[in-house]
mmCIF file as Biopython writes it, N, C-alpha, C and O atoms, coordinates in Angstrom:
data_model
#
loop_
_atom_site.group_PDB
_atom_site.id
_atom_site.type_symbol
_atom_site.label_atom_id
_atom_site.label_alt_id
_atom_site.label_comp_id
_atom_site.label_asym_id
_atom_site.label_entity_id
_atom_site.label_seq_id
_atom_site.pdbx_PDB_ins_code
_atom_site.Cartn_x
_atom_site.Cartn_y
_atom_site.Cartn_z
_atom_site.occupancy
_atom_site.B_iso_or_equiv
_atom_site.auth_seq_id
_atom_site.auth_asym_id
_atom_site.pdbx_PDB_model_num
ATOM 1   N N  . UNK A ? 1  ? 0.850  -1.165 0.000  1.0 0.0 1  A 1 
ATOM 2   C CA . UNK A ? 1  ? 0.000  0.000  0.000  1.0 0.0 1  A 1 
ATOM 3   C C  . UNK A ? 1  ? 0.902  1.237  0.000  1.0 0.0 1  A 1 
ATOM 4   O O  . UNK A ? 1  ? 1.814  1.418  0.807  1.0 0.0 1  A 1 
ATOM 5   N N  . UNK A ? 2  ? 0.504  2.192  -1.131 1.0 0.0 2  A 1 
ATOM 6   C CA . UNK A ? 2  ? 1.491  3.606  -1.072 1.0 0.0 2  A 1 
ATOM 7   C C  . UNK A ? 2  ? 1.005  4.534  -0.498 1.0 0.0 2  A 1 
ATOM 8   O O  . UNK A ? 2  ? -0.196 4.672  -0.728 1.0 0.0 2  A 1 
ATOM 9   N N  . UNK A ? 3  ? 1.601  5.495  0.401  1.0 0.0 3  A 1 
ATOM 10  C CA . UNK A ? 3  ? 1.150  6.452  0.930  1.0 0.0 3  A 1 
ATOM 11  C C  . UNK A ? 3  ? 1.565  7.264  0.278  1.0 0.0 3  A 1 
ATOM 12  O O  . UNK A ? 3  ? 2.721  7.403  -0.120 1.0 0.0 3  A 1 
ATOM 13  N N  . UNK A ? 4  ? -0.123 8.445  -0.065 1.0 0.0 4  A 1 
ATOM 14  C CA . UNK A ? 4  ? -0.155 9.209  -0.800 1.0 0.0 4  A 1 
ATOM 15  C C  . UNK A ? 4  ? 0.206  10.720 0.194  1.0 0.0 4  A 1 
ATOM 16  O O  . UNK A ? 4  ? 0.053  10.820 1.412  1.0 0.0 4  A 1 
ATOM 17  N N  . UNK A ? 5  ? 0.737  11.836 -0.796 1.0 0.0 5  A 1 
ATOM 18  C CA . UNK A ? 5  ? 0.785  12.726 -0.115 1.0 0.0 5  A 1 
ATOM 19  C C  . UNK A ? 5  ? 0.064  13.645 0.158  1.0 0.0 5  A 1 
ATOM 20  O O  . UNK A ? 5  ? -0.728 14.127 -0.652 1.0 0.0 5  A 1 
ATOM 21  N N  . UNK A ? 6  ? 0.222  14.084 1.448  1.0 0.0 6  A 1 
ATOM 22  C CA . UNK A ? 6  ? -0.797 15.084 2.086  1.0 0.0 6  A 1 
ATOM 23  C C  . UNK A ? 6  ? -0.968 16.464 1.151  1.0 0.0 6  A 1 
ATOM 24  O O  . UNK A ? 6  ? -0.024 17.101 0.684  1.0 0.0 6  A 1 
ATOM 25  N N  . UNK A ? 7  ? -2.760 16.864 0.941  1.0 0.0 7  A 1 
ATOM 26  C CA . UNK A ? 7  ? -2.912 17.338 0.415  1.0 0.0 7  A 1 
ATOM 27  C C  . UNK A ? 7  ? -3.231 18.959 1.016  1.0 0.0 7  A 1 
ATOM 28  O O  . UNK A ? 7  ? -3.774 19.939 0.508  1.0 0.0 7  A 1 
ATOM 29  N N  . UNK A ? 8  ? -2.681 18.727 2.184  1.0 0.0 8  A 1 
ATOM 30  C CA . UNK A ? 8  ? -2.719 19.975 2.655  1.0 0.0 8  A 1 
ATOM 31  C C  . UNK A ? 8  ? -1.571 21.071 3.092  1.0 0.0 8  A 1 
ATOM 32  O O  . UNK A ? 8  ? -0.467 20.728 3.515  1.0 0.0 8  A 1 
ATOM 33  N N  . UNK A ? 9  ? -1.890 22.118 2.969  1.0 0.0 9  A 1 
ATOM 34  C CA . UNK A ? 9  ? -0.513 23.357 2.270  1.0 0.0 9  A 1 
ATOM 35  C C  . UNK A ? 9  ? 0.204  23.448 3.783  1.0 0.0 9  A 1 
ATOM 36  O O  . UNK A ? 9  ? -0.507 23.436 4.788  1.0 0.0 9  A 1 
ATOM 37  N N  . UNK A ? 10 ? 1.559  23.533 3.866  1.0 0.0 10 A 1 
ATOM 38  C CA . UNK A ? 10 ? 1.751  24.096 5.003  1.0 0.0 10 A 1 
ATOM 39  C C  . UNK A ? 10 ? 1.302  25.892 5.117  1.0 0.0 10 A 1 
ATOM 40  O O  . UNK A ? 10 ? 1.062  26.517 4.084  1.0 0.0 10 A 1 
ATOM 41  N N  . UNK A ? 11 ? 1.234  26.607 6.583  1.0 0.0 11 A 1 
ATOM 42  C CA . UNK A ? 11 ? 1.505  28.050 6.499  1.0 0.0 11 A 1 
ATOM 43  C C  . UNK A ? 11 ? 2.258  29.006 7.057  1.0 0.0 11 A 1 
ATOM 44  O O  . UNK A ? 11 ? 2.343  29.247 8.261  1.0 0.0 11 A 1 
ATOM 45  N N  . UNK A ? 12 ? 2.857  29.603 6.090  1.0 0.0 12 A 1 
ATOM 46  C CA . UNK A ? 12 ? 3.864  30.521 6.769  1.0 0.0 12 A 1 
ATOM 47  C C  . UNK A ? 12 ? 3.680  31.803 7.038  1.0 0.0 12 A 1 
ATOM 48  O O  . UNK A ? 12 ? 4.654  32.553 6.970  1.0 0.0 12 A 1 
ATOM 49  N N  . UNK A ? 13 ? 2.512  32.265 7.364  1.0 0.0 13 A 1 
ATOM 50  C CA . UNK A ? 13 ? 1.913  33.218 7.512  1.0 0.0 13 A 1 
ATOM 51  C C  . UNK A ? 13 ? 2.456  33.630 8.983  1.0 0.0 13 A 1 
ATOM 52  O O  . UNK A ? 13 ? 3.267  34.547 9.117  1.0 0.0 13 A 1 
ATOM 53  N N  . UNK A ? 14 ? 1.934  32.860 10.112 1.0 0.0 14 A 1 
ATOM 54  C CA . UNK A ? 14 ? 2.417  33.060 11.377 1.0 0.0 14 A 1 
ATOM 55  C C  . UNK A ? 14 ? 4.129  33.553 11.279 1.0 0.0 14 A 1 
ATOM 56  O O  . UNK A ? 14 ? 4.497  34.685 11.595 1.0 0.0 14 A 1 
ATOM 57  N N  . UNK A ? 15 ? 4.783  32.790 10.931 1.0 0.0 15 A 1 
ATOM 58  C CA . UNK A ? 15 ? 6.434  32.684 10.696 1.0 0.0 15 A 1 
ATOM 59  C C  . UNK A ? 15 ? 6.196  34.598 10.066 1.0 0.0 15 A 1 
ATOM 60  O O  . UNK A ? 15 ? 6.881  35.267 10.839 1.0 0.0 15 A 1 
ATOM 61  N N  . UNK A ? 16 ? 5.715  35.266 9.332  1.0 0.0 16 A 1 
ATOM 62  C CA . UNK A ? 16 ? 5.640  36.238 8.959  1.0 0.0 16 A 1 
ATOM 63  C C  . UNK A ? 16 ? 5.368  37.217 9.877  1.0 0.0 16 A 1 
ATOM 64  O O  . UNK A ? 16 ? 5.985  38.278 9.782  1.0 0.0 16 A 1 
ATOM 65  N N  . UNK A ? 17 ? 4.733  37.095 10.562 1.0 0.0 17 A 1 
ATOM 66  C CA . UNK A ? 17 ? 3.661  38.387 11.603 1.0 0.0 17 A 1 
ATOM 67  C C  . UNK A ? 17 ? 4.543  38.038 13.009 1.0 0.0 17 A 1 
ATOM 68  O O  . UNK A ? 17 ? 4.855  38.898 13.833 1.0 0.0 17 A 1 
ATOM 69  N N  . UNK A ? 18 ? 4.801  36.937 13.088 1.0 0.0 18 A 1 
ATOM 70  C CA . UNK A ? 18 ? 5.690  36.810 14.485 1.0 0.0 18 A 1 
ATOM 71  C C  . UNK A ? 18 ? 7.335  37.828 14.223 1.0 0.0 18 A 1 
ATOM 72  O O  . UNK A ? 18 ? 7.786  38.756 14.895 1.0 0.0 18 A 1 
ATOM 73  N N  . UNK A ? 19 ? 7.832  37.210 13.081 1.0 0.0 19 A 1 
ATOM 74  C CA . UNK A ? 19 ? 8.824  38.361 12.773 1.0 0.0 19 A 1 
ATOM 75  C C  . UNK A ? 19 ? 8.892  39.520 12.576 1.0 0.0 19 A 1 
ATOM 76  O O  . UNK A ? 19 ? 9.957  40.118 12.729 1.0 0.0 19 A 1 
ATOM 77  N N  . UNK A ? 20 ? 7.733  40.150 12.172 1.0 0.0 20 A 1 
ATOM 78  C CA . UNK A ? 20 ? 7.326  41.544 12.332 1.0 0.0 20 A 1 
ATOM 79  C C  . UNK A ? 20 ? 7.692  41.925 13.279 1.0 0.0 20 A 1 
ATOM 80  O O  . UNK A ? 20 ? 8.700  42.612 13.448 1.0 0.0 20 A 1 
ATOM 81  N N  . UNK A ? 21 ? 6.637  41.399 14.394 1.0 0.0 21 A 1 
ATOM 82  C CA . UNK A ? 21 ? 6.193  41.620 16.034 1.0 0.0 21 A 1 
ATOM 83  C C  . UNK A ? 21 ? 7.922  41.695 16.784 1.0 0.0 21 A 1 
ATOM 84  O O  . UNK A ? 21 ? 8.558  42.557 17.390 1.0 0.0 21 A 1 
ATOM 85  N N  . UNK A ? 22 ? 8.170  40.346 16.355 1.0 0.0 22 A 1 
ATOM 86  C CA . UNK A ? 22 ? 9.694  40.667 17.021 1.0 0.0 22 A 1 
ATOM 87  C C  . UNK A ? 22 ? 10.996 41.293 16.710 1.0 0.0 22 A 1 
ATOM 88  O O  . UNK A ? 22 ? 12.040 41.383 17.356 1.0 0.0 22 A 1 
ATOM 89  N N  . UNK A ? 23 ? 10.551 41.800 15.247 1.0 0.0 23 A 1 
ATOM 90  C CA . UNK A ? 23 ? 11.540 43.255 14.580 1.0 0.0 23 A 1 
ATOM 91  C C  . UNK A ? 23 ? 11.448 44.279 15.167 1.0 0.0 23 A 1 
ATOM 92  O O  . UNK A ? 23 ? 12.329 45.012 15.617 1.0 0.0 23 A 1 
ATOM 93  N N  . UNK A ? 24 ? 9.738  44.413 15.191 1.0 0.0 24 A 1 
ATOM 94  C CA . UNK A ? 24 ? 9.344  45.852 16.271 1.0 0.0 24 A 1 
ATOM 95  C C  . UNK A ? 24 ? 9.818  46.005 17.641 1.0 0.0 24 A 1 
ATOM 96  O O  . UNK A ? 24 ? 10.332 46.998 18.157 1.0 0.0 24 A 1 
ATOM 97  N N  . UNK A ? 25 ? 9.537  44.747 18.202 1.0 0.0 25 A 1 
ATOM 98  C CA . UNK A ? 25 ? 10.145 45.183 20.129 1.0 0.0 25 A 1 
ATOM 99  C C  . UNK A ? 25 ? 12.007 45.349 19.786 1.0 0.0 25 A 1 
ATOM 100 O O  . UNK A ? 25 ? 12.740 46.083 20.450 1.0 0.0 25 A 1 
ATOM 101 N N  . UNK A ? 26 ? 12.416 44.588 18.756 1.0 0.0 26 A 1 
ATOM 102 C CA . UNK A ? 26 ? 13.832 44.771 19.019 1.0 0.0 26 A 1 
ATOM 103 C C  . UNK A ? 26 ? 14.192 46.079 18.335 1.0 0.0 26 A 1 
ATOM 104 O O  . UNK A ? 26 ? 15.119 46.696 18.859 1.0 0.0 26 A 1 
ATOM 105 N N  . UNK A ? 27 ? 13.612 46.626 17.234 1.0 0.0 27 A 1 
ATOM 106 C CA . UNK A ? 27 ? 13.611 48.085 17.046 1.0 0.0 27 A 1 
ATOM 107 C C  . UNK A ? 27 ? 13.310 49.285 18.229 1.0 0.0 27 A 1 
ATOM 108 O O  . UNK A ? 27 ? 14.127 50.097 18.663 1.0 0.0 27 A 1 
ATOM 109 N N  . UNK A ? 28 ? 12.307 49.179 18.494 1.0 0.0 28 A 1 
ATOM 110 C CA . UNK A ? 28 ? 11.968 49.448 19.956 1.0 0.0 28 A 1 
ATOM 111 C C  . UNK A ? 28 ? 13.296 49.781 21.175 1.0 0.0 28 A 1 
ATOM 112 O O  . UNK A ? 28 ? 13.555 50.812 21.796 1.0 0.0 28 A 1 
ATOM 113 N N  . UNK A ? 29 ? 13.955 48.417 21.175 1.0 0.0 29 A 1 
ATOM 114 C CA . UNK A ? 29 ? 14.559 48.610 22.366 1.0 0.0 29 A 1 
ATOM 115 C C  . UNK A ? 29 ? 15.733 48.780 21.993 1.0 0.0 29 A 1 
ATOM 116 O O  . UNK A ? 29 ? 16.548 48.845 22.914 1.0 0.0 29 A 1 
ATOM 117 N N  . UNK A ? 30 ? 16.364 48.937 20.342 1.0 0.0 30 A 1 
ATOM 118 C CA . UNK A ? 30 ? 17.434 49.961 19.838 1.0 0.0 30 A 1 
ATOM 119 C C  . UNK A ? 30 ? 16.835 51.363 19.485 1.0 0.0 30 A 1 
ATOM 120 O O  . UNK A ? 30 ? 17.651 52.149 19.004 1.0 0.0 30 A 1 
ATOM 121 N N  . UNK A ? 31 ? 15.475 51.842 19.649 1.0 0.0 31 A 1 
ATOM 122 C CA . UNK A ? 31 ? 15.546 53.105 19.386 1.0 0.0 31 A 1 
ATOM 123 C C  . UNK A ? 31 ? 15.360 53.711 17.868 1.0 0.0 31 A 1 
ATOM 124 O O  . UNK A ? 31 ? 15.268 54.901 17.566 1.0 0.0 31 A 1 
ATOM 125 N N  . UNK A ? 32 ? 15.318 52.176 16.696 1.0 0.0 32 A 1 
ATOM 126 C CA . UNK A ? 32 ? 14.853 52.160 15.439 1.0 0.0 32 A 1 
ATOM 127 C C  . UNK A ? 32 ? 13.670 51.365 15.351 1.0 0.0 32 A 1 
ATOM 128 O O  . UNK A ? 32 ? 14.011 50.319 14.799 1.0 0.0 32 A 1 
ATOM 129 N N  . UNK A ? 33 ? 12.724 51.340 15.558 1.0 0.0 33 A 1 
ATOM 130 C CA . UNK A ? 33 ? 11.337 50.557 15.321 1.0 0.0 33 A 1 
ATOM 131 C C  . UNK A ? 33 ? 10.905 50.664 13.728 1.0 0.0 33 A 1 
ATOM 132 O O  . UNK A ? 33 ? 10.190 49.775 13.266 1.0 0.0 33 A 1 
ATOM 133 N N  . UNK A ? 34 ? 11.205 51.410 13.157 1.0 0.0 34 A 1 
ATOM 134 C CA . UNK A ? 34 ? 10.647 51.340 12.183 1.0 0.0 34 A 1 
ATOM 135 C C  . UNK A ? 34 ? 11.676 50.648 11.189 1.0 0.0 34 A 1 
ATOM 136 O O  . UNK A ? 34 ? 11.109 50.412 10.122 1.0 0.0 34 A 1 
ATOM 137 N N  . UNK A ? 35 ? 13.399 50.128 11.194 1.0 0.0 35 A 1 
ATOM 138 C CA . UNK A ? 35 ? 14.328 49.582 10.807 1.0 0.0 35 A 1 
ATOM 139 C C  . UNK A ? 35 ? 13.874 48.357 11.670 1.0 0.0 35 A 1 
ATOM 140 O O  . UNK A ? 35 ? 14.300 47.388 11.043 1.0 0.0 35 A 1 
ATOM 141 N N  . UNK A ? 36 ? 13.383 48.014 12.517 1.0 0.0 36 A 1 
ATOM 142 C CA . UNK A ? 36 ? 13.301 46.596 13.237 1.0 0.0 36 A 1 
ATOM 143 C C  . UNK A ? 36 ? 12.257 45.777 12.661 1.0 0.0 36 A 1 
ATOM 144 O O  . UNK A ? 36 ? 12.267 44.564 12.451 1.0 0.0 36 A 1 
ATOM 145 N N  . UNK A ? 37 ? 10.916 47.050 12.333 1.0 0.0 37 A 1 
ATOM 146 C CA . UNK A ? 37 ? 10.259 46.533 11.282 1.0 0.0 37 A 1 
ATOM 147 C C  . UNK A ? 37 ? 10.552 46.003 10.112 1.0 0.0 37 A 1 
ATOM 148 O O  . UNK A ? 37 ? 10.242 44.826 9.927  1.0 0.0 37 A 1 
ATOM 149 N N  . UNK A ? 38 ? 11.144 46.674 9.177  1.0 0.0 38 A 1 
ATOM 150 C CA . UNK A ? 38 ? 11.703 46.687 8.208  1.0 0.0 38 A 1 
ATOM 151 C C  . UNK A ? 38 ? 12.830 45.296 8.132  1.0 0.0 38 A 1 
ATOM 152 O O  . UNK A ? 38 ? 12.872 44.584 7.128  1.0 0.0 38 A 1 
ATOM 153 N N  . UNK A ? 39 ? 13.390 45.142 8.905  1.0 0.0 39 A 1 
ATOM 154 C CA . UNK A ? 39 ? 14.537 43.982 9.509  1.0 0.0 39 A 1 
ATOM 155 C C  . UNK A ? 39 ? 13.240 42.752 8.994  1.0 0.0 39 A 1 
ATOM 156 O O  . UNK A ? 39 ? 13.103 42.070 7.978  1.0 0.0 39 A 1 
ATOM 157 N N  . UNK A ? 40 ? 12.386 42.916 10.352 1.0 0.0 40 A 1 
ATOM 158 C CA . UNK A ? 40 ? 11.557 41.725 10.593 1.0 0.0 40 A 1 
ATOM 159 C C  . UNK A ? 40 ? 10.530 40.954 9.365  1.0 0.0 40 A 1 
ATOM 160 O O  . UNK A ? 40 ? 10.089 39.810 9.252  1.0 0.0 40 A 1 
ATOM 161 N N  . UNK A ? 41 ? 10.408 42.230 8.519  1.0 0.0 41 A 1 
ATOM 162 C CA . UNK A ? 41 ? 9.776  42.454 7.437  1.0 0.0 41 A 1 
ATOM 163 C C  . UNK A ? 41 ? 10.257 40.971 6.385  1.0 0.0 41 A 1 
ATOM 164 O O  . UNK A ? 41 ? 9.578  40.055 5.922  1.0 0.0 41 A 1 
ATOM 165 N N  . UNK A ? 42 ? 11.957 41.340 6.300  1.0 0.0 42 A 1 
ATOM 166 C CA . UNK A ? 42 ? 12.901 40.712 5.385  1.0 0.0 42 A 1 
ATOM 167 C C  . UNK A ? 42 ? 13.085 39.494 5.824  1.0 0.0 42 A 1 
ATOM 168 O O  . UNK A ? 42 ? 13.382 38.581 5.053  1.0 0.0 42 A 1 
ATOM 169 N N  . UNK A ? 43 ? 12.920 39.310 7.224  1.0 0.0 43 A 1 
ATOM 170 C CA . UNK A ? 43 ? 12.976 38.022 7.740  1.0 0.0 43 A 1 
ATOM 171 C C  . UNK A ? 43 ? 12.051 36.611 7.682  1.0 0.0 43 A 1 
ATOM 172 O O  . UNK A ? 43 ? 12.139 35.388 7.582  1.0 0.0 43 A 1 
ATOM 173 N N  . UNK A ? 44 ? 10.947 37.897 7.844  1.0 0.0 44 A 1 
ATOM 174 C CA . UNK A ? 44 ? 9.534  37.012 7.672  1.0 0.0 44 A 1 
ATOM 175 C C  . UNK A ? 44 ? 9.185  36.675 6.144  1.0 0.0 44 A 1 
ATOM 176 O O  . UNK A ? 44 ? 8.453  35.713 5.912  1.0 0.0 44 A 1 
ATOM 177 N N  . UNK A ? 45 ? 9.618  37.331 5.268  1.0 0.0 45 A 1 
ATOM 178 C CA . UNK A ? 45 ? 9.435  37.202 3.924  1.0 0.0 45 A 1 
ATOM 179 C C  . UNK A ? 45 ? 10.352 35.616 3.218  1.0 0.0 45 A 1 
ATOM 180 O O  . UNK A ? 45 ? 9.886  34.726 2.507  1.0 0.0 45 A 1 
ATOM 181 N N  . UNK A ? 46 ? 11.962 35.806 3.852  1.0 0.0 46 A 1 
ATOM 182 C CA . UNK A ? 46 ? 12.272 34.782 3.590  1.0 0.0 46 A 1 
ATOM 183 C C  . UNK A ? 46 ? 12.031 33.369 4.116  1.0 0.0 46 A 1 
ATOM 184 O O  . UNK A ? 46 ? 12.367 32.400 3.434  1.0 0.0 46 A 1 
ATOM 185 N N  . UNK A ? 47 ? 11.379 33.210 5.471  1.0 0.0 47 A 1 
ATOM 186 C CA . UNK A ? 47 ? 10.939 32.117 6.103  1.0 0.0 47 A 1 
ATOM 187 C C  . UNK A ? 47 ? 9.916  32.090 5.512  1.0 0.0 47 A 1 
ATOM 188 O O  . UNK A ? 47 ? 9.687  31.002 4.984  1.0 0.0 47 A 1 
ATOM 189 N N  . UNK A ? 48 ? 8.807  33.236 5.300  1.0 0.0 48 A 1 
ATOM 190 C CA . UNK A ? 48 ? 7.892  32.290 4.166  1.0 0.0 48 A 1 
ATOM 191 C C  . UNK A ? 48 ? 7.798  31.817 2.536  1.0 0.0 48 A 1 
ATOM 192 O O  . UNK A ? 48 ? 7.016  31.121 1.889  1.0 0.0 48 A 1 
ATOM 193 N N  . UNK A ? 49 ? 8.642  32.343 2.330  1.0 0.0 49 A 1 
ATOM 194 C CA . UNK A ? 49 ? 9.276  31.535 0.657  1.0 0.0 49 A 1 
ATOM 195 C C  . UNK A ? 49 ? 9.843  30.105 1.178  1.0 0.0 49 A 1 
ATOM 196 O O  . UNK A ? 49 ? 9.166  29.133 0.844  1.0 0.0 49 A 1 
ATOM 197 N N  . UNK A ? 50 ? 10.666 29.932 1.730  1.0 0.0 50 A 1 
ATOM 198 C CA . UNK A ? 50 ? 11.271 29.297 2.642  1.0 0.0 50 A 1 
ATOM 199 C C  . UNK A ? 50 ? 9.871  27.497 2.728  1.0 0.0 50 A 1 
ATOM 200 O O  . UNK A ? 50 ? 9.850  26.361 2.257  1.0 0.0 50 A 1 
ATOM 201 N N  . UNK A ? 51 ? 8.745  28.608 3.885  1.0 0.0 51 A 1 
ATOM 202 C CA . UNK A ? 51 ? 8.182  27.315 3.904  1.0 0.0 51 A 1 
ATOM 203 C C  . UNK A ? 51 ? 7.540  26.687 2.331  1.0 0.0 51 A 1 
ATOM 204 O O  . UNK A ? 51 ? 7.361  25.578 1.827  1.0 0.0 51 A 1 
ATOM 205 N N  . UNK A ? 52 ? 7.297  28.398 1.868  1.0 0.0 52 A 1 
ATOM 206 C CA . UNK A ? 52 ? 6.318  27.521 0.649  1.0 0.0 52 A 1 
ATOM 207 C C  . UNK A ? 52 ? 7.220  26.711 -0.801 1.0 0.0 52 A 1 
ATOM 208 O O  . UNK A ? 52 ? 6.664  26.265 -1.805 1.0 0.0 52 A 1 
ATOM 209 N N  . UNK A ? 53 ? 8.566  26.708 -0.546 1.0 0.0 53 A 1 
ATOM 210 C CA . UNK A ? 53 ? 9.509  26.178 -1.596 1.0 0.0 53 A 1 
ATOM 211 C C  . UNK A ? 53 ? 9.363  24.843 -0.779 1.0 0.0 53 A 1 
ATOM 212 O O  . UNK A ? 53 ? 9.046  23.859 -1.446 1.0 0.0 53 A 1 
ATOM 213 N N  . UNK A ? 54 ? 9.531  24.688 0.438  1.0 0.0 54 A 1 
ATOM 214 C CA . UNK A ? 54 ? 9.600  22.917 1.148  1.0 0.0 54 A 1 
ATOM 215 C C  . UNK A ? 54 ? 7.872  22.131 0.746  1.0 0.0 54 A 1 
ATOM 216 O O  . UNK A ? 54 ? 7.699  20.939 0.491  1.0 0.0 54 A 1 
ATOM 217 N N  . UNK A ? 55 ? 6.729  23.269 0.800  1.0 0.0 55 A 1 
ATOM 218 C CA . UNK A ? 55 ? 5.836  22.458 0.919  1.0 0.0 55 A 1 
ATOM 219 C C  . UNK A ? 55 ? 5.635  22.170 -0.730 1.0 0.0 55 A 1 
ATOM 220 O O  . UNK A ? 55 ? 5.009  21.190 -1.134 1.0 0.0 55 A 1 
ATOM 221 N N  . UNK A ? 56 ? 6.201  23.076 -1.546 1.0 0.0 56 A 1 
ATOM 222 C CA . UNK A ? 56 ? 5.712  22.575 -3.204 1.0 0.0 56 A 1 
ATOM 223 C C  . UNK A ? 56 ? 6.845  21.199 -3.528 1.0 0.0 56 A 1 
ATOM 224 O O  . UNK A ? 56 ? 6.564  20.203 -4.196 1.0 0.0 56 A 1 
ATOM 225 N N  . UNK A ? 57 ? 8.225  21.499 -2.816 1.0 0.0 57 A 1 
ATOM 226 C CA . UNK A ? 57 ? 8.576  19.747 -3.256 1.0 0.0 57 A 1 
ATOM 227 C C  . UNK A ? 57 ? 8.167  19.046 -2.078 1.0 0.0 57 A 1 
ATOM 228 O O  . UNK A ? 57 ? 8.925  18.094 -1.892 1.0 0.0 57 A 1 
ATOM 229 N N  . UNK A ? 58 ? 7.207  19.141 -1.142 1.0 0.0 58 A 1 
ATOM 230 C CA . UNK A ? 58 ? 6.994  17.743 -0.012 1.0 0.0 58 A 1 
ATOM 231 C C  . UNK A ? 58 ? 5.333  17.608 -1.182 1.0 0.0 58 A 1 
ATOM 232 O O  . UNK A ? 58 ? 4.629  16.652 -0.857 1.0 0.0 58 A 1 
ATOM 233 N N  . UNK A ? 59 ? 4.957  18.184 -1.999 1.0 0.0 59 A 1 
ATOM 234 C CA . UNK A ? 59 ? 3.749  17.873 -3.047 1.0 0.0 59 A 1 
ATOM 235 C C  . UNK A ? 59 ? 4.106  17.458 -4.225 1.0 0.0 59 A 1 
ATOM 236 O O  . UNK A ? 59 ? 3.333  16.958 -5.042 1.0 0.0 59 A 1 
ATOM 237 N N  . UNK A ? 60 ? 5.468  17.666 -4.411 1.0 0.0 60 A 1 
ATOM 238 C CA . UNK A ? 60 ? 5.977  17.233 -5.499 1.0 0.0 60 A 1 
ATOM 239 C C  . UNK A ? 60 ? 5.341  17.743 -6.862 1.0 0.0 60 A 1 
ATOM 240 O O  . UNK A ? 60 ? 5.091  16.931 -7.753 1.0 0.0 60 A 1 
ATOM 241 N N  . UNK A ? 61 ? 5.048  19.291 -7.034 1.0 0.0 61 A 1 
ATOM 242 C CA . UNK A ? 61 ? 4.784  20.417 -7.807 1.0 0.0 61 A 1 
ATOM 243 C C  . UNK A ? 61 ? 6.213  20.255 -8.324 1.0 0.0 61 A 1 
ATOM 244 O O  . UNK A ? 61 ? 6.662  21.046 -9.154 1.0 0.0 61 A 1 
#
């Protein structure tokens, strides 16, 4: 019997908004919040390419 693969997406949405959140307090507590944003911004962007490049080959797209 083959196990088929799961047809459901991972999301990296959270991984996105959490890095925000934690660009801002660490901007914040250097006194650049809006560069911590910006930081967190770049961070969260690549963790979610990140997840959605693992979940298109764990679907084998």
């Amino acid at each position: 019997m083959t196990k088929t693969p799961s047809k459901t997406p991972l999301a990296g949405g959270f991984l996105l908004a959490l890095s925000l959140i934690i660009g801002v307090f660490v901007g914040i507590a250097r006194g650049e919040a809006s560069f911590g944003f910006i930081i967190g911004l770049g961070v969260g962007l690549a963790l979610l390419i990140a997840v959605w490049l693992v979940d298109r080959m764990r679907a084998g797209r």
